[in-house]
Every structure is written in structure tokens, then in C-alpha cells.
C-alpha positions in Angstrom: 0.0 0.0 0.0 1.1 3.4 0.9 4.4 4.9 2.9 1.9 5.1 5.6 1.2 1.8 6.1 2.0 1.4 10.3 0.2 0.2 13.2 -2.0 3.4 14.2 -2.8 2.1 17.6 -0.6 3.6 20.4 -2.2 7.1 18.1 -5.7 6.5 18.4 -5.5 5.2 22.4 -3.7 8.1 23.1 -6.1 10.4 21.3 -8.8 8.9 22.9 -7.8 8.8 26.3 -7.4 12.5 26.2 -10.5 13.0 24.3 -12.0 10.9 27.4 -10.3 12.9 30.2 -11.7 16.2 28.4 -15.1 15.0 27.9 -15.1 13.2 31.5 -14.1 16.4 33.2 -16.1 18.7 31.2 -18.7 16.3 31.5 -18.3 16.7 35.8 -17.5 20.6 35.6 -20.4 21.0 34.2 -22.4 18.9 36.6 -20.9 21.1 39.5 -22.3 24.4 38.1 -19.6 25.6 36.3 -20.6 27.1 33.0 -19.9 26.2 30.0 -16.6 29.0 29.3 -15.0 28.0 32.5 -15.6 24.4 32.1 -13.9 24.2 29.1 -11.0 26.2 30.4 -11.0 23.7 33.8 -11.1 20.6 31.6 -8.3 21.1 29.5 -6.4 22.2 32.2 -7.3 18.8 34.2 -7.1 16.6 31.0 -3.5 17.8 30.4 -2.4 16.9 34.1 -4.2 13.9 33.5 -2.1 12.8 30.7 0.9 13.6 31.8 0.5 11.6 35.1 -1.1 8.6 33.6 0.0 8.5 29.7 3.6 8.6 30.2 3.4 4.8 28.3 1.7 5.8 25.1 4.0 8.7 24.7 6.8 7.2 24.9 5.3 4.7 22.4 4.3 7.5 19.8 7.7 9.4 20.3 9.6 5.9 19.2 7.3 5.6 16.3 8.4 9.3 15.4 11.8 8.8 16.0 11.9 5.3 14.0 10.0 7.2 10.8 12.5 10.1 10.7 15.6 7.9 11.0 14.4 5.5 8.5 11.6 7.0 6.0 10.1 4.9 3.9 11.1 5.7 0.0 7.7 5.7 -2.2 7.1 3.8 -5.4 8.5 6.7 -7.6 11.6 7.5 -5.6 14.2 5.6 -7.4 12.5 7.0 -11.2 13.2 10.9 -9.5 16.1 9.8 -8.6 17.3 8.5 -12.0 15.5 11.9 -13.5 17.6 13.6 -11.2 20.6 12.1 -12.3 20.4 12.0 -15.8 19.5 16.1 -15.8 22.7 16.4 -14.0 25.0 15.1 -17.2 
């Protein structure tokens, strides 16, 4: 398939985990009393803490993913027919 072909995974659990700390706090903020402005402000605030306490795992498995595609990209079909273009305009 594509050059984007990986296991998505430790992205999309990591996504949704914080999208489920936000929505979980907003969710209780809102409960409380708190309006809707402040809750929103409250919520990120507690869904960031939240993530860095309890997420450390998934980051470090998304920052090994990043580092692994920037060491080693993964050349497309058409790299090596640029490539010869390349050359050939060069002589």
C-alpha cells in the first residue's frame, strides 16, 4: 500500500484517552455548576495533568514511532524514477 502503512494504535488510544479525560471532566464541571466557558478552560487544564501523570506509556510509544520514521523514511514507489531523473539532468 502506501508509505503510511504502520500500526495506528498507540495514536488512536492516546487520542482517545485524552479526548475521554476532556469529555469526563467537562462532563463533571459542568455537573458542578460551572458554566460552559470556565468548564472548558477547567477541563483542558485537568485533561492535560491527567495525561501527563497517567499517559507517560503511550508517549513514549508515539515518540519511538516518530523517532523510528525520521531515522528511516520509507522511500515511495517513484523515488528511485526521481532519482534516476535527477541524475540524468545532472549530465
Amino acid at each position: 500500500m502506501g508509505a503510511y502503512d504502520v500500526d495506528m494504535s498507540p495514536w488512536i488510544t492516546y487520542t482517545l484517552a485524552r479526548l475521554g479525560f476532556f469529555v469526563a471532566a467537562l462532563v463533571i464541571l459542568l455537573l458542578v455548576g460551572t458554566g460552559w466557558i470556565w468548564g472548558a478552560i477547567f477541563a483542558t487544564l485537568i485533561s492535560f495533568a491527567l495525561s501527563v501523570l497517567l499517559l507517560s506509556g503511550l508517549r513514549q510509544r508515539i515518540a519511538s514511532d516518530i523517532q523510528r520514521r525520521v531515522e528511516k523514511p520509507t522511500p515511495d514507489i517513484d523515488s528511485d524514477v526521481e532519482d534516476d531523473q535527477i541524475d540524468s539532468a545532472k549530465n
